[in-house]
C-alpha positions as CSV (number, residue, x, y, z in Angstrom):
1,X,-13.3,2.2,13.9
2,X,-13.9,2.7,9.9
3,X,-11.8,-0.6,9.4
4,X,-14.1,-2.7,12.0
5,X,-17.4,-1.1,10.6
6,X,-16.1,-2.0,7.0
7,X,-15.7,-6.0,8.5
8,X,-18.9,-5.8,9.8
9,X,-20.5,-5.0,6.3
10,X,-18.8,-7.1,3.9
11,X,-20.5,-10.4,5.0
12,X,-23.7,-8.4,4.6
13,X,-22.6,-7.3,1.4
14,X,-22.2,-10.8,0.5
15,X,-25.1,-12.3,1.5
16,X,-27.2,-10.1,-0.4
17,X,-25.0,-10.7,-3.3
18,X,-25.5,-14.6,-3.0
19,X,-29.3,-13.8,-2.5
20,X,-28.9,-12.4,-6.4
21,X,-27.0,-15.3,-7.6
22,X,-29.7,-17.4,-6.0
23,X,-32.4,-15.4,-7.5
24,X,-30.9,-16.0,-11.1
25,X,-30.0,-19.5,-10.4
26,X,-33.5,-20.3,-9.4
27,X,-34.6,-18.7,-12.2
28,X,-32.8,-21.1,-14.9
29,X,-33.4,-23.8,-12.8
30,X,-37.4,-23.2,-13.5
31,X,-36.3,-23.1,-17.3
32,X,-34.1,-26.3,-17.2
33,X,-36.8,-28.6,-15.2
34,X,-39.8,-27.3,-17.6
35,X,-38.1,-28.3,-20.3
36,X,-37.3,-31.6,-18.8
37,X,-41.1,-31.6,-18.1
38,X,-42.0,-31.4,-21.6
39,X,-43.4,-34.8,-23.1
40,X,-41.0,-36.3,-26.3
41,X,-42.4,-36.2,-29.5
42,X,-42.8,-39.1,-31.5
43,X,-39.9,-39.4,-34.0
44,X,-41.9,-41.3,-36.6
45,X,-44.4,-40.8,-39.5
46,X,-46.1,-43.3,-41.2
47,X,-43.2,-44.1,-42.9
48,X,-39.9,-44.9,-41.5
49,X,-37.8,-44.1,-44.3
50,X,-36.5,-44.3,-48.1
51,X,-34.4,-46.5,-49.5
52,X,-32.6,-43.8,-51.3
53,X,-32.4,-40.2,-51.6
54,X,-32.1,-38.5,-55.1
55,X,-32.8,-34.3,-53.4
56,X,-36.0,-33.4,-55.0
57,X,-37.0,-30.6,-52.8
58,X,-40.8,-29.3,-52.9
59,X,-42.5,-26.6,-51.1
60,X,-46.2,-26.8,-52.2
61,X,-48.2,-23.5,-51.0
62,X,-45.9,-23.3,-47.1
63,X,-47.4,-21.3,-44.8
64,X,-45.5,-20.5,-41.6
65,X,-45.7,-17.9,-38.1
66,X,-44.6,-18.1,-35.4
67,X,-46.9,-15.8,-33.6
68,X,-50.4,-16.9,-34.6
69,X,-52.2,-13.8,-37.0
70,X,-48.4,-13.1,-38.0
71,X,-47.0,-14.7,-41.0
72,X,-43.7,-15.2,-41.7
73,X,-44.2,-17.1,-44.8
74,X,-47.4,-17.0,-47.0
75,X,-48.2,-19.4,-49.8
76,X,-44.4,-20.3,-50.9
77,X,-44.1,-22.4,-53.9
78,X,-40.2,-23.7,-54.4
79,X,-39.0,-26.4,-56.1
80,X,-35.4,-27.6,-56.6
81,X,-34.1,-30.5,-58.7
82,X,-31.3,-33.0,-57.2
83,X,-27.6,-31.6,-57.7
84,X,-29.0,-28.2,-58.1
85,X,-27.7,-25.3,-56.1
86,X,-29.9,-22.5,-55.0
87,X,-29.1,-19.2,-53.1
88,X,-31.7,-17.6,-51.0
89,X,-31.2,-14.0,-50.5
90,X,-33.5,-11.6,-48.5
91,X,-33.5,-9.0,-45.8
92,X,-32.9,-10.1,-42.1
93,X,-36.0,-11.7,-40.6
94,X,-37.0,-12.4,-44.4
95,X,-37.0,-16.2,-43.7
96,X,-34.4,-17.6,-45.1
97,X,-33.0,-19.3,-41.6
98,X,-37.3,-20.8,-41.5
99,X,-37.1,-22.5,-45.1
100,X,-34.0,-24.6,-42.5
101,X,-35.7,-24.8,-40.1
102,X,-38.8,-26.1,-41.7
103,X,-36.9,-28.3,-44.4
104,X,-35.8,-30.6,-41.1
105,X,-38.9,-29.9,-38.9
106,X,-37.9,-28.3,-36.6
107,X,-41.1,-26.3,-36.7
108,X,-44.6,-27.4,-37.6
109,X,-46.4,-26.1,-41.1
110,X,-48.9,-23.6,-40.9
111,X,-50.1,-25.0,-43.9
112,X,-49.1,-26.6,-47.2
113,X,-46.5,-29.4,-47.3
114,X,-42.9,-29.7,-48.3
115,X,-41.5,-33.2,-50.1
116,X,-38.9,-34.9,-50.9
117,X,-38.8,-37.1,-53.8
118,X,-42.6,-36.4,-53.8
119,X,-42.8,-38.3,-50.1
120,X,-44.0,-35.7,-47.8
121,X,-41.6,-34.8,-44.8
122,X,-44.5,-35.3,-41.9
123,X,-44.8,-39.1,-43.1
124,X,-40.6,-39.5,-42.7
125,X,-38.9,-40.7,-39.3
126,X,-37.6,-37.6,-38.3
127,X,-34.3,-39.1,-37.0
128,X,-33.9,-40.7,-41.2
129,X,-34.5,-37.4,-42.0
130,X,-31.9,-35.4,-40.5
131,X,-29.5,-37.5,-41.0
132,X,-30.3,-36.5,-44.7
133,X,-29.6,-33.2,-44.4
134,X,-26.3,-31.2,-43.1
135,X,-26.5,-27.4,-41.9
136,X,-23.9,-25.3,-41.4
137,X,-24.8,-22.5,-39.5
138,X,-23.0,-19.0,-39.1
139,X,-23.1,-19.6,-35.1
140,X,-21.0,-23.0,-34.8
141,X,-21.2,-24.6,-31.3
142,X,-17.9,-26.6,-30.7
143,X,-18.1,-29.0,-27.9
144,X,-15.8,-30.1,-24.9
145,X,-13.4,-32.5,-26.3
146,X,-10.8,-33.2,-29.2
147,X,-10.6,-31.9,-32.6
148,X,-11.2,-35.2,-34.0
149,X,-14.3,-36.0,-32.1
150,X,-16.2,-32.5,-32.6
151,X,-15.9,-33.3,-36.5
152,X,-17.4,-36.8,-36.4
153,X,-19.6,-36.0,-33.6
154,X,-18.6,-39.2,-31.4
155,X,-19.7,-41.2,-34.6
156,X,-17.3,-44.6,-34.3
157,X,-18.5,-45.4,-37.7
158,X,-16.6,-42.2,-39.2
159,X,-12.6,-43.8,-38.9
160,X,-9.2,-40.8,-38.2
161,X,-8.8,-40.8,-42.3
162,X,-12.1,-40.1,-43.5
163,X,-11.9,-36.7,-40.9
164,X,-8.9,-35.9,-41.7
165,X,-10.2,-36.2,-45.3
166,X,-13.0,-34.2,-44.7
167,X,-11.2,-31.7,-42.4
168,X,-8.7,-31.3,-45.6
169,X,-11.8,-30.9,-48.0
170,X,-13.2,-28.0,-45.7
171,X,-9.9,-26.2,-45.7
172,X,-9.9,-26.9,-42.0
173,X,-6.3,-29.2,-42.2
174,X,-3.9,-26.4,-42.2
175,X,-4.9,-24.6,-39.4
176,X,-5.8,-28.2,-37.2
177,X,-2.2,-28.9,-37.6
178,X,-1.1,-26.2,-36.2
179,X,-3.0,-26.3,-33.1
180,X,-0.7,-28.1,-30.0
181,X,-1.5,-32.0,-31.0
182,X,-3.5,-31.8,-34.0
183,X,-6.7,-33.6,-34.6
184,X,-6.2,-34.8,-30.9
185,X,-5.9,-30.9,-29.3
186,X,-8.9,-30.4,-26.6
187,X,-11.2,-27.4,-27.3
188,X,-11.4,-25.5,-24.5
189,X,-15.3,-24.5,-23.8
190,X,-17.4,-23.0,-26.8
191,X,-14.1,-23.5,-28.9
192,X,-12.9,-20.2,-27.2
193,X,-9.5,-20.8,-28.6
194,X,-10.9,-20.8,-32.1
195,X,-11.6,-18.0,-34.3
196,X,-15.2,-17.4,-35.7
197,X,-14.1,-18.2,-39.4
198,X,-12.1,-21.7,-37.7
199,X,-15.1,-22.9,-35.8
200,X,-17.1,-22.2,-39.7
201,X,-14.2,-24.1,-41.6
202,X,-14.9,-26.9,-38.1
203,X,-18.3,-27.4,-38.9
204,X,-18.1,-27.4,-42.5
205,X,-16.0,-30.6,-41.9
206,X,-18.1,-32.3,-39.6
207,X,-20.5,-31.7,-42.5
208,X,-18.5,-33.3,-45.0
209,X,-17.6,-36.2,-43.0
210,X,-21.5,-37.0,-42.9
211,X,-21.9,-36.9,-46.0
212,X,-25.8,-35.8,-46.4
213,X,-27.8,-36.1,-49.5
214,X,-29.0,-32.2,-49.3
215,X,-26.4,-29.9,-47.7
216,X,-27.9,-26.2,-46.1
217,X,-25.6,-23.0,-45.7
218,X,-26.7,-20.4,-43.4
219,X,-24.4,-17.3,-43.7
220,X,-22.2,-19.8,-43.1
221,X,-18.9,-18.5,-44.9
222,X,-19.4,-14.7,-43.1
223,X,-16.3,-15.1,-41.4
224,X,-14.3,-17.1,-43.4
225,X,-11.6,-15.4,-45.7
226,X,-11.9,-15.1,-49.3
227,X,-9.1,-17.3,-50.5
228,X,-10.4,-20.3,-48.5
């Protein structure tokens, strides 16, 4: 008797189960489709681009929040000369990942303006722009596919030697190797095969085989070891 009473709640058991799955489903479904909904922004200033990039960075009087009456930056004034290096350092939720964020506009100024070999950022094709500028971030995505293409980022342009030359710059080579087949090994999902400190050393490559103009760390050595 228990056993048929037990049969005869286990579909209900899954049903309301599925209901929950639903639920959730429709519930990132609502999130996928509104930002499908959202209209493209235009990916050009009033200029299209430079001819060439020297690295002259400027941040005239930035203001920045992201909730309005909050602040998260007030009246910065930065400048930094091409070639130079400068290290950022402040408590979490100081900023530092904004300047980033800001630098490539991903996020519209408050106030102020930040330039560029004097050319102000909101006049540059933001496409030109980006392709300026590499980030490595301390939270590396690594997509479905082979070693080779997550480092030139399905980029024909970027040839086998000049990853493998980047990939050897970023001390990334040694450990590539020893994966199953090389620069041809598939990543499983997320890189979930990698550790943190690989996927770091993977997207410092992928960085170097770009070659920017102006290159942006983001705590992005945390995991890798010291020697490296």
């Amino acid at each position: 008797f228990l056993t048929y009473v037990q049969h005869f709640f286990t579909p209900i058991r899954d049903i309301t189960e599925k209901y929950s799955v639903f639920q959730a489903a429709m519930a990132g479904a609502e999130r996928v489709f509104g930002l499908l909904d959202e209209p493209p922004e235009s990916h050009l200033g009033e200029g299209a681009g430079l001819p060439a990039i020297r690295g002259e960075i400027t941040f005239e009087r930035v203001q920045f929040e992201y909730v309005p009456g909050e602040p998260v930056l007030r009246d910065l004034s930065l400048q930094l000369a091409p070639g130079e290096s400068v290290a950022v350092v402040g408590h979490t939720g100081a900023g530092k990942t904004t300047l980033a964020s800001l630098l490539t506009r991903f996020y519209t100024l408050a106030g102020g303006r930040i330039l560029i070999d004097g050319i102000d950022i909101a006049k540059l094709d933001k496409r030109f722009l980006r392709r300026q500028i590499g980030i490595v971030q301390q939270d590396v995505f690594v997509f479905s596919g082979t070693v080779l293409e997550n480092i030139r980022l399905w980029d024909d342009t970027i040839d086998r030697d000049a990853v493998v030359r980047a990939a050897t710059l970023a001390q990334a080579d040694p450990f590539i190797r020893a994966l199953g087949n090389g620069y041809d090994t598939e990543m499983a999902e997320r890189g979930a095969t990698l550790s943190t400190g690989q996927r770091q050393l993977l997207a410092f490559a992928r960085v170097m085989a770009q070659n920017p103009r102006m290159l942006i760390l983001d705590e992005a050595t945390s995991s890798v070891d010291t020697e490296t």
